[in-house]
C-alpha positions in Angstrom: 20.8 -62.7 18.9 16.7 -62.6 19.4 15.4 -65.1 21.2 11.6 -65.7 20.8 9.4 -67.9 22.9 6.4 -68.9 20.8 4.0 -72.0 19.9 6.1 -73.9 16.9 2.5 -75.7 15.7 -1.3 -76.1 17.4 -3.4 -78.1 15.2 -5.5 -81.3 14.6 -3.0 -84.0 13.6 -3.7 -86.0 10.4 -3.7 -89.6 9.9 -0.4 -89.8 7.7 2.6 -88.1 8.6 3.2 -84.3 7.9 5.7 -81.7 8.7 4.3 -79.7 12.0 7.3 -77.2 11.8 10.4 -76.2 10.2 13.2 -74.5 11.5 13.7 -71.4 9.5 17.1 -70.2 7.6 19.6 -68.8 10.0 18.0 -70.1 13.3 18.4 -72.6 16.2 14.6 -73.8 17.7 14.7 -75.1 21.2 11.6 -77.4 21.6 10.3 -77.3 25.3 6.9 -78.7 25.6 4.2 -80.6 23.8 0.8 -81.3 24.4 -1.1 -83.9 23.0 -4.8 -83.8 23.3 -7.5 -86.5 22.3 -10.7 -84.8 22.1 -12.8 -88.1 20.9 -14.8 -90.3 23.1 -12.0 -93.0 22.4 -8.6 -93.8 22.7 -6.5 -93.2 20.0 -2.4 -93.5 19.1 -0.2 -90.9 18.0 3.2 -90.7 16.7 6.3 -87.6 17.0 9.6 -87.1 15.4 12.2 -84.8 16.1 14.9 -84.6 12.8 12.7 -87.7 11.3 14.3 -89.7 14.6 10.8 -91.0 16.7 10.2 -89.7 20.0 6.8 -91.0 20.6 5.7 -94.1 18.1 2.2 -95.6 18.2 1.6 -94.1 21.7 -1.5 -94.8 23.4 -3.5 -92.1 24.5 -6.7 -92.3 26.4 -10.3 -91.0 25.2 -10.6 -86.9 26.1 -7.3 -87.1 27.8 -4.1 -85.1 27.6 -0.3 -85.7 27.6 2.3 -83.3 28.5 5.7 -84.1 27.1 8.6 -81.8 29.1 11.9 -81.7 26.8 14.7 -79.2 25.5 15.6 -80.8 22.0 17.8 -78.6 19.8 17.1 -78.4 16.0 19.2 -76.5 13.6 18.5 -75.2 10.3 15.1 -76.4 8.4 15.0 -79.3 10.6 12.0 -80.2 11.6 8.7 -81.8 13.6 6.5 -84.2 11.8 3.5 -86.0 13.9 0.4 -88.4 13.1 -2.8 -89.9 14.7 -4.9 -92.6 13.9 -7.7 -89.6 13.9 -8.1 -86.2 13.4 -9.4 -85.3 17.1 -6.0 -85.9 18.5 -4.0 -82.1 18.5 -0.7 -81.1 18.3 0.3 -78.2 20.7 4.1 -77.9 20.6 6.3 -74.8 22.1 9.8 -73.5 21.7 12.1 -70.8 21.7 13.7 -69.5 18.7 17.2 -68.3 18.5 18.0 -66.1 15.6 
């Protein structure tokens, strides 16, 4: 089995919801971390799912702030993250560990 650490999606979210990541044939992914970052002068929401279940809905996040969200969230198979922001300044930084 291979286990590889690596960043799963870092990008500007969009304003409707898209697929950040997909869990490739044949492998487990182990989320671990996500970063959100609001790079506008004003506050802005953001959503997150895990397996289209919500972890984060129409969460508040400060002008040029950051959240850190710590987890370890298993996701089989082409499973996957999907995200949204009422702007494009908010980004997605999410990291895992893939088991193969």
């Amino acid at each position: 089995m291979a286990t590889v650490s690596k960043a799963l999606f870092r990008g500007a979210a969009s304003t409707s919801s898209t697929t950040l990541y997909t869990v490739p044939a044949s492998t487990t992914t182990v989320v671990t971390n996500i970063l959100v970052a609001n790079t506008s002068a004003s506050s802005a929401t953001y959503d997150l799912l895990l397996d289209d279940v919500s972890i984060a809905n129409d969460v508040v996040i400060g002008a040029n702030d950051t959240v850190s969200i710590d987890l370890k969230q298993t996701l089989a198979t082409t499973k996957t993250i999907k995200g949204l922001a009422s702007v494009t300044t908010v980004n997605f930084h999410i990291s895992g560990v893939e088991v193969a």
